[in-house]
matplotlib code that plots the C-alpha trace (Angstrom):
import matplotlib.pyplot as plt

x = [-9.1, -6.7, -4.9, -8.0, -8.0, -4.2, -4.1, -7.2, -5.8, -2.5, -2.4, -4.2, -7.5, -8.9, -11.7, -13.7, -14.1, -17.1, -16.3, -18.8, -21.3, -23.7, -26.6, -26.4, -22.8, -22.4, -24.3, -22.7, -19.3, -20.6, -21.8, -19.0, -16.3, -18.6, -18.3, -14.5, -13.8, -16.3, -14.1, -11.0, -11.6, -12.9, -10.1, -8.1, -10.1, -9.4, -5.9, -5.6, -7.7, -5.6, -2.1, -3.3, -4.7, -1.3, 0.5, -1.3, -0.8, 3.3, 2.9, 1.4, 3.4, 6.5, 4.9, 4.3, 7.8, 9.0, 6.8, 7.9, 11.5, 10.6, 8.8, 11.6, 13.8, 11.2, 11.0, 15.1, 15.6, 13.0, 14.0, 17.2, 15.8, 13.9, 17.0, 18.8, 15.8, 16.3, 19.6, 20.1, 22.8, 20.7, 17.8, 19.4, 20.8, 17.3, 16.2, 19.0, 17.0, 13.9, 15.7, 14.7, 15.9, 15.9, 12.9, 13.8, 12.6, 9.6, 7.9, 8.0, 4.9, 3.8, -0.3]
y = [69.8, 67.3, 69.9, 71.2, 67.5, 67.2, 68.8, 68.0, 64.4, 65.3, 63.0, 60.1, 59.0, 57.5, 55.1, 54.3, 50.6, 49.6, 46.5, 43.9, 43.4, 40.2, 40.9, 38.3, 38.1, 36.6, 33.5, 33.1, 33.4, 30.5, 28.2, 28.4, 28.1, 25.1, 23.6, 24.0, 22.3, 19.6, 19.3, 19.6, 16.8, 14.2, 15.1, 14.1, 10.7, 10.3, 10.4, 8.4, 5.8, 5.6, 5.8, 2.6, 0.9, 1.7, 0.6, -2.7, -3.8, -3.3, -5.3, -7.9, -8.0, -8.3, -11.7, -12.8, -12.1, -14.2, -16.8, -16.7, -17.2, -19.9, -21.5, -21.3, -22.6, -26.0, -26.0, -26.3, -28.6, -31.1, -30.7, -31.5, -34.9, -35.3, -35.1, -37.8, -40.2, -39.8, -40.6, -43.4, -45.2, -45.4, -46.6, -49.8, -50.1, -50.4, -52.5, -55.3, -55.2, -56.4, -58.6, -56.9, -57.5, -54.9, -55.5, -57.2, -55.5, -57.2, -56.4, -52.3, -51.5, -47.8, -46.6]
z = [-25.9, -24.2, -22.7, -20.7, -18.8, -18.1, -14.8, -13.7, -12.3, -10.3, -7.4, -7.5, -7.4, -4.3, -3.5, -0.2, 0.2, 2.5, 4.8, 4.1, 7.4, 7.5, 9.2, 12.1, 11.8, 15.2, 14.6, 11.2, 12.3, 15.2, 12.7, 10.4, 13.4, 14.5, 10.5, 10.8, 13.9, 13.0, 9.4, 11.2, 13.9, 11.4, 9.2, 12.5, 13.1, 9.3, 9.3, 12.7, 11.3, 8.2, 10.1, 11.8, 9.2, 7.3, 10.8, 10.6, 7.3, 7.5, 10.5, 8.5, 6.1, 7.9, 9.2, 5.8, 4.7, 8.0, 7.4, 3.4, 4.6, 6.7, 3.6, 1.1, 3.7, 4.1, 0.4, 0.2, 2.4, 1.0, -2.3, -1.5, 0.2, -3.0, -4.8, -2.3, -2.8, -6.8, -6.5, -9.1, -6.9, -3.8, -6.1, -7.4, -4.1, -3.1, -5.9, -4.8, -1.3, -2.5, -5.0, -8.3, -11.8, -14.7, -17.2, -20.5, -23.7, -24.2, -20.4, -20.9, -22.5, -23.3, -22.9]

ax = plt.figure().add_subplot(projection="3d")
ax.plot(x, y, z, "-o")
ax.set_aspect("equal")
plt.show()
């Protein structure tokens, strides 16, 4: 029984494929090119939009890091003044100037 179907399929089998047609395939094809341009220019704006947002806030923040410098700098510098005006010689120094004396054990008292 096989052997009646073996040379019945010798080259191979072919199909007919239709094209797909819409009716009204002009004004589709219009209104989806109108879609795509309309995506693709606010996809543009988007990205423009972004890039200067993006733009803005690295120029901000190279202004912060200047003025950051600036403020470790201040800080230094006063904390090295601090550190002159703690300066226990320059303190009794001081105290002579006004004509202090040391307290005695009895004048320290503790809250």
């Amino acid at each position: 029984m096989i052997q009646d179907y073996i040379n019945t399929f010798e080259d191979r089998q072919t199909v007919k494929i239709k094209p797909l047609s819409f009716k009204g395939s002009r004004l589709l094809r219009k209104n989806v090119g109108v879609l795509l341009t309309g995506a693709m220019v606010v996809g543009l704006s988007v990205c423009l939009v972004f890039g200067f947002l993006i733009r803005s806030g690295l120029n901000d923040l190279a202004r912060i890091q200047v003025s950051k410098i600036e403020l470790i700098k201040a800080q230094q510098s006063l904390y090295e003044k601090r550190q002159v005006l703690l300066d226990r010689d320059r303190i009794e120094s001081s105290v002579k100037d006004f004509g202090l004396l040391n307290p005695i054990k009895g004048q320290i008292r503790h809250l």
